[in-house]
C-alpha positions as CSV (number, residue, x, y, z in Angstrom):
1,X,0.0,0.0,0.0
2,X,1.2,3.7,-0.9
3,X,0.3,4.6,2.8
4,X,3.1,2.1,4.7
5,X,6.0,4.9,3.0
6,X,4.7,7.1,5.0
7,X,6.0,5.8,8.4
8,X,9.4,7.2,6.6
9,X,8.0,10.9,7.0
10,X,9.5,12.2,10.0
11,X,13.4,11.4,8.4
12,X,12.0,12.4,4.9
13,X,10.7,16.0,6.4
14,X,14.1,16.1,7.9
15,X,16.2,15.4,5.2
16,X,14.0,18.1,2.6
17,X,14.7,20.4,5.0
18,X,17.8,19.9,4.6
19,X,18.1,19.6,1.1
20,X,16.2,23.1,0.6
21,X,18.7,25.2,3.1
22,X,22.3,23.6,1.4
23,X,20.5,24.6,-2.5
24,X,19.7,27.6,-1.4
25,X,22.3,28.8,0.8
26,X,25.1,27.2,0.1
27,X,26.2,26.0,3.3
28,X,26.8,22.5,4.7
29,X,24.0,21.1,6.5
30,X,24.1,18.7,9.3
31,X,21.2,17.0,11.1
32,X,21.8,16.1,15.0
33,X,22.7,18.1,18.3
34,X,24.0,21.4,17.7
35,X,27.5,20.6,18.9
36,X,30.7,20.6,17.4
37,X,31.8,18.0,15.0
38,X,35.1,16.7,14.5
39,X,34.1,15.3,11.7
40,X,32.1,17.9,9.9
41,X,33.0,20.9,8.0
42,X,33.0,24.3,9.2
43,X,31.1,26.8,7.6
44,X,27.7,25.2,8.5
45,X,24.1,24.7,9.6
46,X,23.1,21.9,11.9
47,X,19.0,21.6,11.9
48,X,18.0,19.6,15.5
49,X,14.5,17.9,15.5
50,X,14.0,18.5,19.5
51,X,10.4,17.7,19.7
52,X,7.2,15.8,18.2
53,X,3.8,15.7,19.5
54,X,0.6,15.2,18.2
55,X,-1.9,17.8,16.1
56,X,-4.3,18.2,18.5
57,X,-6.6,20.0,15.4
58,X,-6.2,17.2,13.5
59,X,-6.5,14.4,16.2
60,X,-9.8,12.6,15.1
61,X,-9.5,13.6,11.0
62,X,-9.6,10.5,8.9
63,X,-8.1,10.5,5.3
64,X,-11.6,8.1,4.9
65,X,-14.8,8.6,6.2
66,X,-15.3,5.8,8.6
67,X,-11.8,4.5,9.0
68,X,-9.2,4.7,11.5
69,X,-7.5,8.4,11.4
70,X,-3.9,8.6,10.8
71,X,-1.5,10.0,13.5
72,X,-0.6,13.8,12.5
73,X,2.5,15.2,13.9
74,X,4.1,18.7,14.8
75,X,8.2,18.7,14.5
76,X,9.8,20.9,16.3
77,X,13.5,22.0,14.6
78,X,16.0,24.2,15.7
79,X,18.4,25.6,13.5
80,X,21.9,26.4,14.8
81,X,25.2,28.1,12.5
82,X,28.5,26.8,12.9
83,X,31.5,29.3,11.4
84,X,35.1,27.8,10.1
85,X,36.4,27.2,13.4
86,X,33.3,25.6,14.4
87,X,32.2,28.2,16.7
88,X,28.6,29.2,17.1
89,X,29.2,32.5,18.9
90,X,31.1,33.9,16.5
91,X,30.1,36.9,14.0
92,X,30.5,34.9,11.1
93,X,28.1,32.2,12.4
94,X,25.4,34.6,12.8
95,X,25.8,35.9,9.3
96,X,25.1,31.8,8.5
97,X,21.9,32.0,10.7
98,X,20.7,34.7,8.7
99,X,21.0,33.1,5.7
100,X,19.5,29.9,7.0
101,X,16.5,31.9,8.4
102,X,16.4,33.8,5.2
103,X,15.8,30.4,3.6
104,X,13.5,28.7,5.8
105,X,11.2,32.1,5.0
106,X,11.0,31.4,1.2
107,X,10.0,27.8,2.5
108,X,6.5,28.8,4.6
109,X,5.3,25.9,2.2
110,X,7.7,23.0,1.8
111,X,8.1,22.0,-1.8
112,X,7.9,18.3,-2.8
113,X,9.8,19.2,-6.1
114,X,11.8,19.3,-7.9
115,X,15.3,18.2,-6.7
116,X,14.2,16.0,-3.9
117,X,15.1,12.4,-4.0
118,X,12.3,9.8,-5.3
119,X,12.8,8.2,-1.5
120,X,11.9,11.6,-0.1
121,X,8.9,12.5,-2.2
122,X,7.4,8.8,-1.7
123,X,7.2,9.2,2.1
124,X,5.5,12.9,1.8
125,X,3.4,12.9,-1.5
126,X,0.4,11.3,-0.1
127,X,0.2,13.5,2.8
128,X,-3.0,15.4,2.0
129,X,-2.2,18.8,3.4
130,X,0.8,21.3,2.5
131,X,4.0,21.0,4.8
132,X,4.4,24.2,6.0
133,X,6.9,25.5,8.2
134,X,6.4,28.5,11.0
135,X,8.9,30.0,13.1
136,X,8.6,30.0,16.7
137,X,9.6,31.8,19.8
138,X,13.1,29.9,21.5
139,X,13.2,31.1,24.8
140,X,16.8,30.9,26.8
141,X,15.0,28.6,28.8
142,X,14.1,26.3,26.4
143,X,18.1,26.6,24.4
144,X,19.4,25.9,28.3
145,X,17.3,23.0,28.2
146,X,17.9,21.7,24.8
147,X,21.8,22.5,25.0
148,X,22.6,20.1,27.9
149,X,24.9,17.4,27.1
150,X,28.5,16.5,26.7
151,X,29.1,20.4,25.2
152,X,26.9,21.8,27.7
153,X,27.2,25.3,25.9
154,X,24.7,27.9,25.3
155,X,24.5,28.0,21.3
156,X,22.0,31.0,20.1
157,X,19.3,29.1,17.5
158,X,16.6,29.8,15.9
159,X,13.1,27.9,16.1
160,X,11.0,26.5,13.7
161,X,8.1,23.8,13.1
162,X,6.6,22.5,10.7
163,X,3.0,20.4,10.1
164,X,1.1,18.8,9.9
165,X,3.2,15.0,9.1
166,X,1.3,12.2,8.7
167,X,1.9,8.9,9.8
168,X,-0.8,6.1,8.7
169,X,-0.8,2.4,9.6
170,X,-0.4,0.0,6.2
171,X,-3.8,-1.7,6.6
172,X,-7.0,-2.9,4.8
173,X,-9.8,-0.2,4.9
174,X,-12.9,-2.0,6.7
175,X,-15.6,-1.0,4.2
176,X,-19.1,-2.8,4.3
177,X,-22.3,-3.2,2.3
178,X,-24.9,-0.7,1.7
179,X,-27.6,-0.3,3.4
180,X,-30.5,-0.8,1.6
181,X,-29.1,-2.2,-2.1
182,X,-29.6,-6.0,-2.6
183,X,-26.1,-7.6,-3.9
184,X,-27.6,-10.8,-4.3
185,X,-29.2,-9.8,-7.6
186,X,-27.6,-9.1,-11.0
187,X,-27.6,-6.0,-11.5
188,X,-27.9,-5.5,-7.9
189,X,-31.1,-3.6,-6.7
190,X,-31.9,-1.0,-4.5
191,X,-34.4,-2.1,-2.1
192,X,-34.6,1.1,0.6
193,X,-35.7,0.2,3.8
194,X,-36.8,-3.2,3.2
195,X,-32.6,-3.7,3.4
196,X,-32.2,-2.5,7.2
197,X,-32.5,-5.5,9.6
198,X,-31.9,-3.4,12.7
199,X,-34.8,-3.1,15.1
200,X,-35.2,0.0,17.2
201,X,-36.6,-1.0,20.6
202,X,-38.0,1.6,22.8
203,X,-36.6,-0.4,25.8
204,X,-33.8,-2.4,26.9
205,X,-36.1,-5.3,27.7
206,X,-38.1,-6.1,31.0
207,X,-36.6,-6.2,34.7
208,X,-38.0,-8.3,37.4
209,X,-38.4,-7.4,40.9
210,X,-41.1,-9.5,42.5
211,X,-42.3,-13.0,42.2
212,X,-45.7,-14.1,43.9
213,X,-46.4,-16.5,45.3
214,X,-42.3,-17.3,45.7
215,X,-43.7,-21.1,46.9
216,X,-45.8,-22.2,43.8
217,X,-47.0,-25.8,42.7
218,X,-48.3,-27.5,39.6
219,X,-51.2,-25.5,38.0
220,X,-51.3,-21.9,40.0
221,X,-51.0,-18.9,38.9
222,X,-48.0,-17.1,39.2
223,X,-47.4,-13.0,38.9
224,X,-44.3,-11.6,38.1
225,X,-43.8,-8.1,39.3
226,X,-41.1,-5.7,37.7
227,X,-41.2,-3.2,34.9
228,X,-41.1,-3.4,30.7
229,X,-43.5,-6.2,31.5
230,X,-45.7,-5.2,28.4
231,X,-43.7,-5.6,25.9
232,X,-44.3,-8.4,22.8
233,X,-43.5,-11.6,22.8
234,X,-42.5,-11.9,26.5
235,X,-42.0,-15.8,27.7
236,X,-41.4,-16.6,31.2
237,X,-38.0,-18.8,31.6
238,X,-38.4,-21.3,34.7
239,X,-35.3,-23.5,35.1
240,X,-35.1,-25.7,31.5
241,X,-38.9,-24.7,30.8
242,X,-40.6,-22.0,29.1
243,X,-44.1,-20.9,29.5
244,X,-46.4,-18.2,27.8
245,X,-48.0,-15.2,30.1
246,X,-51.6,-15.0,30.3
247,X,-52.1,-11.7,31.2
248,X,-49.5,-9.1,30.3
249,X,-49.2,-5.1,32.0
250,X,-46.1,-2.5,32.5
251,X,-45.4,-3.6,35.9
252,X,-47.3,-7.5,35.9
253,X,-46.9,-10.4,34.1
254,X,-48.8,-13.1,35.0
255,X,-48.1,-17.0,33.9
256,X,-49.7,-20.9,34.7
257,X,-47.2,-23.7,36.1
258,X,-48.4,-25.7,32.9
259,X,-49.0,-29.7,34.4
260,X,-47.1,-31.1,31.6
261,X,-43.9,-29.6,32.4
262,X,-44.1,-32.6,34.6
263,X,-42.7,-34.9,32.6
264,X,-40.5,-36.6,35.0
265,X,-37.0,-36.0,32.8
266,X,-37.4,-32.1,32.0
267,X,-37.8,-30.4,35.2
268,X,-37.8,-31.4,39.2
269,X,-38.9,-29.5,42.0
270,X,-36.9,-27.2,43.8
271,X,-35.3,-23.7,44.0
272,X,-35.0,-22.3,40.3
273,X,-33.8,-20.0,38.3
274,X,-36.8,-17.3,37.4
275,X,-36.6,-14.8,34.1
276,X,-38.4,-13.0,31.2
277,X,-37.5,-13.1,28.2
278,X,-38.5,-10.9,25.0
279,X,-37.5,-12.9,21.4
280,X,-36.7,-10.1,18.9
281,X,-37.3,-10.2,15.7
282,X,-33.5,-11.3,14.7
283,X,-34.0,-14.3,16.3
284,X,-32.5,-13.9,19.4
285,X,-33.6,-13.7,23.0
286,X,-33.1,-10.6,25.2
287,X,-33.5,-11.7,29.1
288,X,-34.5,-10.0,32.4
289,X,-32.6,-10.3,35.5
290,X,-33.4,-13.6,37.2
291,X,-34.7,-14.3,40.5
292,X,-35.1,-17.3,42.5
293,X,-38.6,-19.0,42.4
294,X,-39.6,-22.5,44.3
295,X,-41.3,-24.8,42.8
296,X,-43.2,-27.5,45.3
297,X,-44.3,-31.2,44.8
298,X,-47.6,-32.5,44.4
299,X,-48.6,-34.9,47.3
300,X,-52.2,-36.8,46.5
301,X,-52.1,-39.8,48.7
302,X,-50.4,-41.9,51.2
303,X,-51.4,-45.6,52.1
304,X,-50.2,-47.5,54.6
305,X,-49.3,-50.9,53.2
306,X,-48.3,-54.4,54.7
307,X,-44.5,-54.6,55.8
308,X,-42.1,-56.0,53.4
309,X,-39.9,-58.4,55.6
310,X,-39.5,-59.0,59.2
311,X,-37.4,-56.2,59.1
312,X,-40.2,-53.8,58.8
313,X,-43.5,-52.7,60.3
314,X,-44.9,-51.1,57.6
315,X,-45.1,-49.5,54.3
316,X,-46.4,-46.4,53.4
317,X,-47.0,-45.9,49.7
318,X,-47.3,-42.2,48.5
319,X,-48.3,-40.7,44.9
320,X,-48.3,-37.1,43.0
321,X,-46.5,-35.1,41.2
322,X,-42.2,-34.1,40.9
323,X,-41.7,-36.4,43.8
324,X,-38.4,-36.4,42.9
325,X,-35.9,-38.6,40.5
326,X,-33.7,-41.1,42.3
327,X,-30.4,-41.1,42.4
328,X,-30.7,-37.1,41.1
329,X,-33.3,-35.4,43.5
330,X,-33.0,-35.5,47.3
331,X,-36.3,-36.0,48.9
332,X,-37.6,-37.6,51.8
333,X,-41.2,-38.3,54.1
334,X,-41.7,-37.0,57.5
335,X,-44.1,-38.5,59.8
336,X,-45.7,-35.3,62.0
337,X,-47.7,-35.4,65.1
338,X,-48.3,-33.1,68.0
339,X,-46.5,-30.1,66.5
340,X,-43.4,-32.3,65.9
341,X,-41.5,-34.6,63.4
342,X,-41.5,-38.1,65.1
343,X,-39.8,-39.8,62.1
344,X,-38.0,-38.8,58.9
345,X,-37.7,-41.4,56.1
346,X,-35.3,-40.8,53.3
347,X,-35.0,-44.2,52.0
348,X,-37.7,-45.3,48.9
349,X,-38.2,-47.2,46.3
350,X,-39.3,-45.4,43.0
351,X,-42.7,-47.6,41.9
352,X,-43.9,-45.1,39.3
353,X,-45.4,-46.5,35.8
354,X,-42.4,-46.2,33.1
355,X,-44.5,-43.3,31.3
356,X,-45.3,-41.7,34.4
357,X,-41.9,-40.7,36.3
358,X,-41.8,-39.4,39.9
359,X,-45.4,-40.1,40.6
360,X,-44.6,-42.9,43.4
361,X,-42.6,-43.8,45.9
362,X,-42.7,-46.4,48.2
363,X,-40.9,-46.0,51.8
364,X,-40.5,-48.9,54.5
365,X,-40.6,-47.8,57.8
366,X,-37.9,-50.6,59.9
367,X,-38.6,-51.9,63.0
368,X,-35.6,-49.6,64.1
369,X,-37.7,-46.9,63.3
370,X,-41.0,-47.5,64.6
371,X,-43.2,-45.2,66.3
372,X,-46.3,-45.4,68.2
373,X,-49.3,-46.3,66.8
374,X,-51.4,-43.7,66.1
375,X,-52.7,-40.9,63.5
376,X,-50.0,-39.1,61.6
377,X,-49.5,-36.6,59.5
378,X,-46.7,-37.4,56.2
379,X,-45.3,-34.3,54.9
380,X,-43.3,-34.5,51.5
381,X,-40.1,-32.1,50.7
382,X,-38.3,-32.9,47.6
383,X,-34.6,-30.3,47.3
384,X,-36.0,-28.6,49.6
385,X,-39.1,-27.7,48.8
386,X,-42.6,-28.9,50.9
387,X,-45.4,-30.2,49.3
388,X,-48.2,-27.7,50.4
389,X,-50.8,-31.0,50.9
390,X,-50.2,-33.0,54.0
391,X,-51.8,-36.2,53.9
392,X,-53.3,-38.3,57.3
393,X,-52.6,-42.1,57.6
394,X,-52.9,-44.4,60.9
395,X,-50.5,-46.6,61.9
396,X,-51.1,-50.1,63.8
């Protein structure tokens, strides 16, 4: 790319600038510190670039509309006279610095021909703006400062600058599509609107604050409090499940634990992960904040059943709904009575039809465990969560 000469500029300004002062005054030119030079002619002008900073005017000004600016630069350049005898203080030096200052006047805009070499002109020519070159101020300060070294002598100069240089990284413009021209067709067609694809939503989707009841079972009614709540095609995201509101307004959104989410393999009761969701129309799904919502087993019945074994006094059959899979849920049966748990069972066998999972369970209460005959009350928690039914059996 033409662009990756210009990385080159800052030498290539130098080196112009000095190619303009020797033409035109006839002087030796040397570039570096403004100290004497063993090695160097007398009778000469030594420019010093002492400074580079950034254009803050031209700090966010791309060459292309849309792509990445390129870095401008201000060089700063002092211009110091050497006589024969390489002195600086001298008369004769300060008839040089006239004539170098003389020359740097006729240059207020740098000329890119002719007489430059081709390496020179290749780093500079695609710089959209003239060079031009300004004389500046040059404090004692700023010569006390500049001086310091191994001569550590104060050498009168002259200052000068010039900008703006550009710098611009060799890369691939990022260019894209138009907006509303179809390239799929031959000759490609302008289609207008019916090309954008980016929707405008008035919102950045719901937020939930509030979920009532927090304790819900299979087929109630659930209201989700919060704000956004409105908005189209909302879903409600419980655990792995999603369900449809029924009733929709800015700060409500109401929804039905749907029975058949009890499937016995999708979902088990427990403490889960509560959110809305709003599918745009891209496709993809834009969520609400989640909360934590419980959902609670079913208990329907509990019969007390012959013992198993010797081992055993009873069994105590039980039946519903997300009581829990076995070796994945942790669930157990407590026997209540008088205000207090009298026995906790955790041990059961899963007797549930194979198309109707974690609808029974079977405990065996051991002779280890026995209680006193009586009423009781079995309570049902599965991770958890209580079943809000408590069912009555009698033990002998």
């Amino acid at each position: 790319m033409a662009l990756a000469k210009t990385v080159k500029a800052i030498g290539a300004v130098t080196a112009a600038i000095a190619q303009r002062l020797g033409t035109r005054t006839g002087l030796d030119i040397t570039v570096g510190r403004p100290e004497p030079d063993a090695n160097a002619a007398g009778k000469r002008l030594n420019i010093f670039l002492y400074e580079a900073h950034f254009d803050p005017n031209l700090k966010n000004v791309s060459l292309d509309e849309g792509q990445r600016p390129p870095l401008w630069l201000v060089l700063k350049y002092l211009l110091t006279a050497f006589d024969d005898l390489k002195n600086s203080d001298s008369v004769q030096a300060y008839e040089y610095l006239g004539q170098g200052i003389g020359a740097l006047q006729e240059l207020s805009v740098l000329p890119l021909t002719p007489g430059l070499p081709a390496s020179i002109v290749d780093a500079l020519s695609d710089n959209p703006e003239d060079l031009k070159l300004t004389f500046e101020e040059t404090p004692t300060d700023l010569l006390s400062k500049v001086m310091q070294g191994a001569d550590e002598k104060y050498r009168l100069s002259v200052g000068f600058q010039v900008r703006p240089v550009m710098i611009a990284a060799a890369e691939l413009p990022t260019y894209s599509l138009l907006v509303g021209v179809d390239y799929t067709t031959t000759p490609v067609t302008k289609i207008g609107e019916q090309g954008i694809h980016i929707p405008v939503l008035p919102s950045l989707g719901p937020t939930i604050t509030e979920v009532s009841p927090a304790g819900f079972a299979l087929g109630d009614a659930v209201t989700i409090y919060g704000t956004d709540l409105h908005l189209s095609n909302l879903s409600v995201s419980l655990g792995p499940v999603e369900l449809p509101g029924t009733m929709q307004q800015p700060e409500q959104l109401q929804f039905v634990v749907r029975e058949n989410i009890a499937n016995g393999g999708t979902i088990s009761a427990g403490s889960l992960p509560l959110s809305v969701g709003q599918l745009l129309s891209t496709g993809r799904r834009r969520a609400s904040n989640l909360l934590v919502a419980h959902l609670l087993p079913t208990l329907n019945a509990a019969v007390v059943g012959p013992p198993p074994d010797v081992a055993s006094v009873a069994t105590i059959d039980v039946s519903g709904k997300l009581l829990g899979a076995q070796d994945m849920d942790d669930f157990y049966l407590a026997l209540f009575k008088d205000g207090a748990t009298v026995r906790l069972l955790d041990d059961a066998t899963d007797t549930s039809l194979a198309n109707a999972p974690q609808t029974q369970k079977r405990f065996v209460l051991k002779k280890t465990d026995a209680v006193l005959p009586g009423p009781y009350l079995v309570l049902y928690r599965v991770n958890g969560q209580q079943a809000q039914q408590g069912i009555g059996i009698t033990l002998t």
